[in-house]
N, C-alpha and C positions, 0 to 999 in steps of 0.2 A: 650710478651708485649713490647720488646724493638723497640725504635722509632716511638711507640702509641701513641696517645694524653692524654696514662693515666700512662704512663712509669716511669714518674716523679714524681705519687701521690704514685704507686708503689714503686721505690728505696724507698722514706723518710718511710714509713713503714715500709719498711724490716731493714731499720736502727734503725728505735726503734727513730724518730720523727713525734710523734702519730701528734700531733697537726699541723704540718707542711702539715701532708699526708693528714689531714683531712679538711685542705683549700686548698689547692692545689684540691684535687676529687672534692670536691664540687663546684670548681670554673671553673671544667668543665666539671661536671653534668648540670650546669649552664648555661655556653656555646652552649649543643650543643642539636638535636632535641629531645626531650621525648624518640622517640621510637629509637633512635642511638644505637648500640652497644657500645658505648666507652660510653654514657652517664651512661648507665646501671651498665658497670662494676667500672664506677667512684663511683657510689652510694655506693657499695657493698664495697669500699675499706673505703670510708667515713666510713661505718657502722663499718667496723674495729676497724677505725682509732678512732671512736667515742668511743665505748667501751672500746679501750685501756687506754683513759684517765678518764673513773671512769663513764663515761653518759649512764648506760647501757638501761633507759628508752627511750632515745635520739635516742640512736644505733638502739633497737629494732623497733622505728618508721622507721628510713633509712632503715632497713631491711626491713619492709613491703611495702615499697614505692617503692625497687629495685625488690623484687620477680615478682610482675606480668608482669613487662618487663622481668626478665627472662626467663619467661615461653615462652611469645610470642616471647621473638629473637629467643631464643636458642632450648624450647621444655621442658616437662614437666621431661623430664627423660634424660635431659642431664646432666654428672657430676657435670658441673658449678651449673646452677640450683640447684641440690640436695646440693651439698657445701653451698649455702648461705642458702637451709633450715636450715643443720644440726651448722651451725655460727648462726644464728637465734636462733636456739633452745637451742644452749647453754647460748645466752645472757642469755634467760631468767631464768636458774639458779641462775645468781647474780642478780636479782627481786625476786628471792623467788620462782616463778613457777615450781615445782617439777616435779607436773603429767604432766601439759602441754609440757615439755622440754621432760619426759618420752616417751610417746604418740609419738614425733616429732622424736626423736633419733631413734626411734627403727621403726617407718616406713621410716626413710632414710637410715637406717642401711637393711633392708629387700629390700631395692629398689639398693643400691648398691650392695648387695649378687648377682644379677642377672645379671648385667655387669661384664665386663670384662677391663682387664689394670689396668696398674700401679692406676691412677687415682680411678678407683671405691672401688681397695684393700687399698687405701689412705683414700677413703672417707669413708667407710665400718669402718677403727680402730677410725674414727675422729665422726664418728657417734655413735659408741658402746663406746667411751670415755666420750661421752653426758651423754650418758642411765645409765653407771656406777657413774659418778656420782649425779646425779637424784635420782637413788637408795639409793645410800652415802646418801644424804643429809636426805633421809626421812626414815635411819635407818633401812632399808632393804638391811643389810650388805652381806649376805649367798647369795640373788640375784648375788647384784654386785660383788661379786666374781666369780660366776660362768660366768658371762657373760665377765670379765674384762677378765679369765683365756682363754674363747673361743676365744675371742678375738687375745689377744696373739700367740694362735698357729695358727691361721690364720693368722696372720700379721709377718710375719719373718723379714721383714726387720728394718736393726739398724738405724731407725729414731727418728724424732719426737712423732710420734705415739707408739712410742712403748715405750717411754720415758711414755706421759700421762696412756698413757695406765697399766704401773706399778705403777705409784702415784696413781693413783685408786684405782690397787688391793692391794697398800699398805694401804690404807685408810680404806678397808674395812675388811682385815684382822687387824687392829687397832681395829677398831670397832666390832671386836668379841672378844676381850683382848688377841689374839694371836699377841703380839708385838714383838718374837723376828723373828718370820715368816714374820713381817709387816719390821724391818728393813733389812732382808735380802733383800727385793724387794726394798725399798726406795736407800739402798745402790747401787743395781743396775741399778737406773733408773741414779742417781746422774752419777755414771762412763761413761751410756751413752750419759748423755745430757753434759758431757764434751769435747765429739768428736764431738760435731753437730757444722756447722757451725754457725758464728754469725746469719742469718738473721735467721735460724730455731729456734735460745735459746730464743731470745730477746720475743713474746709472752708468755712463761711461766718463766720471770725472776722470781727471787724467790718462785716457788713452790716447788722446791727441799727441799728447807730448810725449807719451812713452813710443808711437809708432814715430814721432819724430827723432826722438833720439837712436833709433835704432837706425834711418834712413841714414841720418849725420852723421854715423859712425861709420858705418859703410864706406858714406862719405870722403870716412877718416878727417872730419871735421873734429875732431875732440873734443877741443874746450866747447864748442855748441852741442855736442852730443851730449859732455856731463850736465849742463847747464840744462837742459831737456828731459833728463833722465832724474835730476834731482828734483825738477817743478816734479815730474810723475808722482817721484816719489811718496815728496812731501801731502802732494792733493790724495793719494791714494788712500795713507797713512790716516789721514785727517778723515776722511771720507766713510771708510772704509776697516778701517785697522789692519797690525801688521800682516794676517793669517790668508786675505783676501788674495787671489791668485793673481788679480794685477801688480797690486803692492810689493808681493813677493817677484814677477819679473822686472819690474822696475829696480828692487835692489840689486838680483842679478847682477841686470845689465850697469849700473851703476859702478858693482865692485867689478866688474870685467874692465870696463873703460880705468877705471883707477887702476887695477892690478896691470892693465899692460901698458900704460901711458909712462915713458921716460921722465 
């Protein structure tokens, strides 16, 4: 994308300035024909940029508004396209849509199994990260283990995805009260997502520490579980603002530990 007319809603996003990326795109979704490439993939960063800062009903509109232009630039089963399904399907996690986000991940995840390259084995962990936790959310933890762990061994490489992809299977080994299994994996994700580049950390700032604090609690470690739950907090807040879906479980889980600690 460098020296595109979308280059520059791009950089302020990977810098982690949501709001900036997200006038900037739309101001040249704006710009330029409906059916443009560069218009298209403005929307798509919009829809990013939008859900970074807490508007995930906002986001989810900009997502539907850029998909059917990407079907017709690019093709039904072009990687791009399938990315902003499986970006799409996760906003809708933080709306609450469990089955819907289910349904979406795992037929984006079944339509990258089928290509090939870097790109579809990307799309492929970033799809099955949905589906895990989709599962997580609606307590069908033995699922999302099995599918986070497939996941995994398919996905070898030391990225971002593989990062999400252990906060998952950490999550869900939590969620079976096998917690010291859950922090061996959280600990790992954490070492990984310490070598990632800036523009790869900055979307999942604080999940580290909020899947830590939840393992610690389990734990019944407390004072490390608040101490965990308040970095969340705070990196969320900062990141992200109050309205974003991690923010908001990080405070959850914050006034839970507060409300039940003696």
């Amino acid at each position: 994308m460098t020296g595109t007319p979308v280059a520059e809603a791009k950089a302020l996003y990977q810098a982690g300035r949501y709001a900036d990326a997200e006038a900037e795109a739309r101001a040249v979704a704006r710009s330029r024909p409906r059916d443009d490439e560069y218009a298209a993939v403005a929307l798509n960063i919009a829809a990013l940029a939008t859900g970074a800062q807490g508007r995930h009903a906002e986001a989810l509109a900009t997502y539907d508004e850029a998909l059917p232009a990407f079907s017709r630039i690019f093709g039904a089963d072009h990687w791009l396209t399938l990315k902003l399904r499986s970006d799409r399907a996760q906003q809708m996690t933080s709306l609450g849509q469990y089955t819907e986000c289910e349904a979406e991940c795992a037929a984006v995840a079944e339509a990258a199994g089928r290509g090939t390259g870097p790109e579809m084995s990307f799309l492929a962990a970033a799809a099955r990260n949905g589906l895990v936790f989709a599962l997580n959310a609606q307590g069908r933890h033995q699922e999302a283990e099995a599918v986070a762990r497939e996941a995994l061994a398919a996905h070898r490489e030391r990225d971002r995805g593989s990062v999400v992809l252990r906060l998952g299977l950490a999550r869900s080994l939590n969620g079976q009260a096998r917690h010291e299994e859950a922090l061996t994996e959280v600990q790992d994700a954490d070492k990984l997502y310490r070598t990632l580049p800036d523009d790869q950390r900055h979307p999942d700032t604080g999940a580290v520490q909020l899947v830590f604090a939840m393992v610690l609690w389990g734990l019944r470690r407390a004072p490390d579980a608040r101490h965990q739950a308040a970095a969340a907090h705070d990196a969320c807040q900062a990141s992200f603002g109050p309205d974003h879906s991690r923010t908001v479980e990080a405070r959850t889980l914050l006034e839970h530990i507060d409300g039940t600690r003696p």
